[in-house]
N, C-alpha and C positions, 0 to 999 in steps of 0.2 A: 870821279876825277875827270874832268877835260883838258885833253892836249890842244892849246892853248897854237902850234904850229902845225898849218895845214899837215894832212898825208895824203901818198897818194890811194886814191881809191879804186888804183886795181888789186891793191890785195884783199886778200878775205882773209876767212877767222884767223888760218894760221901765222898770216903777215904780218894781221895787226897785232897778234898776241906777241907775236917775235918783236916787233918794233916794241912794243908797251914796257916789253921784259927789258930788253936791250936798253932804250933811246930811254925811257920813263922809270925804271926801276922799280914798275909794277907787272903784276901779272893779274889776271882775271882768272886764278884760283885763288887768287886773294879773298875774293867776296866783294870786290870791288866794282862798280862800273862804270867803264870807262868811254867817254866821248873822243870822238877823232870828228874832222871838218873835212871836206874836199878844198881844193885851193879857191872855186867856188864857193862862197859862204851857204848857199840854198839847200846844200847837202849835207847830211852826216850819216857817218857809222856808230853802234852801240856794240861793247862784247860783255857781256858779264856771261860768269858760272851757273848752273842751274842746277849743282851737285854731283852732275855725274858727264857734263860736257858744255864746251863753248859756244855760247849762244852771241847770234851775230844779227840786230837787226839795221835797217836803211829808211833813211827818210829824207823826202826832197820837197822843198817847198815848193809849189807851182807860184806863187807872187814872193816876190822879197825875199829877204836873208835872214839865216838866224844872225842873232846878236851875237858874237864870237869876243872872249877877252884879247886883251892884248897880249902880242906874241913874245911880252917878257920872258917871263918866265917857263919851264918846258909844261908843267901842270898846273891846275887850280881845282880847287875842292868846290863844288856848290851844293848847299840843302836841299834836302829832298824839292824843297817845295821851287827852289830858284832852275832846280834839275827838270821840274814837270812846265815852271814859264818856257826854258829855250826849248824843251821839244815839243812845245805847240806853235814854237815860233814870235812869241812875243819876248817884250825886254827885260831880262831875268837880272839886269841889273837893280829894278825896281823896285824886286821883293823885296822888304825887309828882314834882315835876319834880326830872328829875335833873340834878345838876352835875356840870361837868366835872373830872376828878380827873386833875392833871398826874402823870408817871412821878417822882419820886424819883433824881435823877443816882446814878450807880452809887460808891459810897467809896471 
């Protein structure tokens, strides 16, 4: 899940899990994981569970920004694979998601 409204990023694990719970309606004992932006786009936070505690990692682009959605809505859901474009830093808008395509009964 990405929180689609910057935060700030002086909090750590327990800030953002507190915001997530609070401000998003989720928690990172969900199994969930969840993206946060600095008000700067070049940076972000990660929290997800690892079964037995909150794992918090950081990453800051030295050129450009991630591609960030708009600040509609408070979350958005991306596919694994749309989740591995913005943390490289490329346009994870691009990906396509794919549909699912049922068999054709046999004539």
């Amino acid at each position: 899940m990405v929180a689609t409204r910057p935060v700030d990023f002086r909090r750590g694990h327990d800030g953002l899990a507190a915001y997530a719970q609070m401000a998003l309606g989720f928690a990172p004992t969900q199994g969930l994981v969840l993206v946060f932006r600095a008000r700067r786009s070049d940076r972000l936070k990660i929290l997800y569970w690892d079964s037995n505690g909150i794992v918090m990692s950081y990453k800051r682009l030295e050129a450009g920004t991630f591609t960030w959605p708009r600040p509609g809505d408070a979350v958005m859901a991306l596919t694994k694979l749309q989740f591995q474009a913005l943390f490289a830093g490329l346009d994870w808008r691009r990906i396509a998601v794919p549909t699912t395509c049922l068999p054709r009964a046999a004539e």
